[in-house]
C-alpha positions, 0 to 999 in steps of 0.5 A: 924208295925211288928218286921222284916228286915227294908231294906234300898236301896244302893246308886245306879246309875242305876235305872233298877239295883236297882230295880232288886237288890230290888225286889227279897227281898221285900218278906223278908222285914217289910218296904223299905225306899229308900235312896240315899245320891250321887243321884241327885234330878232328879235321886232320883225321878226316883228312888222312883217313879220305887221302890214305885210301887214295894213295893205297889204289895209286900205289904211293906210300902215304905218310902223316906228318908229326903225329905218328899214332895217327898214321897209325889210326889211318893205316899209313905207310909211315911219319915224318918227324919233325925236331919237336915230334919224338924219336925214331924209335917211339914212331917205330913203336907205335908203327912198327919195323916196317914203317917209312919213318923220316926225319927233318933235319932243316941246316943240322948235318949233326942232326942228320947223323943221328938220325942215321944212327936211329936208323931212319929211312930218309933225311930231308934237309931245308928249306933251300929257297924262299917259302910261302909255306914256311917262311922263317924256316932255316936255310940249308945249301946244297953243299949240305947235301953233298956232305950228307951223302956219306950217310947212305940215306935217301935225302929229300930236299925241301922248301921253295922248290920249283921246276925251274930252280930244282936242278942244283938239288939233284946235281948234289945229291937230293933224291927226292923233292918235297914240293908243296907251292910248286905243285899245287900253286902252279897254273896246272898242277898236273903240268907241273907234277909231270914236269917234275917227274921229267926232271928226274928222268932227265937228271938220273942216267 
């Protein structure tokens, strides 16, 4: 798994809209997890199954969030797991060995331990910053990150990430940037990906 932009996808209603709003900035993007918390189940499989083969002719792992059997049901590369979503184990189950599985870990570094123990393959701490999307999500630091690095995991950093406040992130340790608003809300969305991406360049020896 590459340090670089772990794009996550707005809520959307349009499924022909979404897959425009993406497509243009898989080039810029390390993983896609595809995320819809209004969307019904109906809509969220339409959805995951227009973007899975997106991601598959890009060459960026796709990943579902929260619901494991259905990035089963679109082939997927893997889950990501919030603390209400089951274990590491059960996402392999349905998944198998192979999947990307990863885990929300929000301020817990405990958390963070389990789920190294579980053998997950990433641990994403936040959110960091003022969200639109999440507004009364926990607040992590980035001493958190640092602590968390003992682990051996790729760490991914989340909430209210800009390009502009990004930097602290990767100075302690963040490996990948789950950006929804500082992409797909910016003036260019494109611009804006690709700024990310040289972001990474410029803060990786």
């Amino acid at each position: 798994m590459q340090p670089g932009l772990y794009l996550i996808t707005p809520d959307e209603a349009d499924i022909e809209h979404l897959v425009s709003r993406v497509k243009p900035l898989l080039p810029f993007a390390e993983l896609l997890q595809y995320r819809n918390k209004q969307a019904d189940p109906a809509l969220r499989a339409a959805q995951a199954v227009a973007l899975a083969p997106l991601c598959r002719a890009a060459g960026v792992p796709f990943i579902v969030n929260d619901d494991p059997r259905l990035a089963f049901d679109v082939k997927a590369s893997g889950v990501h797991l919030g603390e209400h979503d089951g274990s590491v184990a059960a996402a392999r189950a349905i998944l198998g060995p192979d999947a990307i599985v990863g885990v929300s870990c929000y301020d817990d570094l405990e958390r963070a331990r389990k789920a190294a123990d579980e053998d997950a393959d990433y641990i994403a701490f936040g959110a960091f910053f003022p969200s639109a999307t999440k507004p009364n999500a926990r607040r992590a630091t980035p001493a958190l990150l640092g602590a968390a690095g003992a682990l051996g995991l790729p760490m991914v950093a989340i909430g209210g990430i800009t390009v502009d406040n990004a930097r602290p992130l990767l100075e302690a340790g963040a490996d990948l940037l789950a950006v929804v608003g500082g992409v797909f809300d910016a003036p260019d969305p494109v611009v804006a990906a690709r700024e990310f991406q040289a972001l990474f360049k410029s803060s990786r020896p």
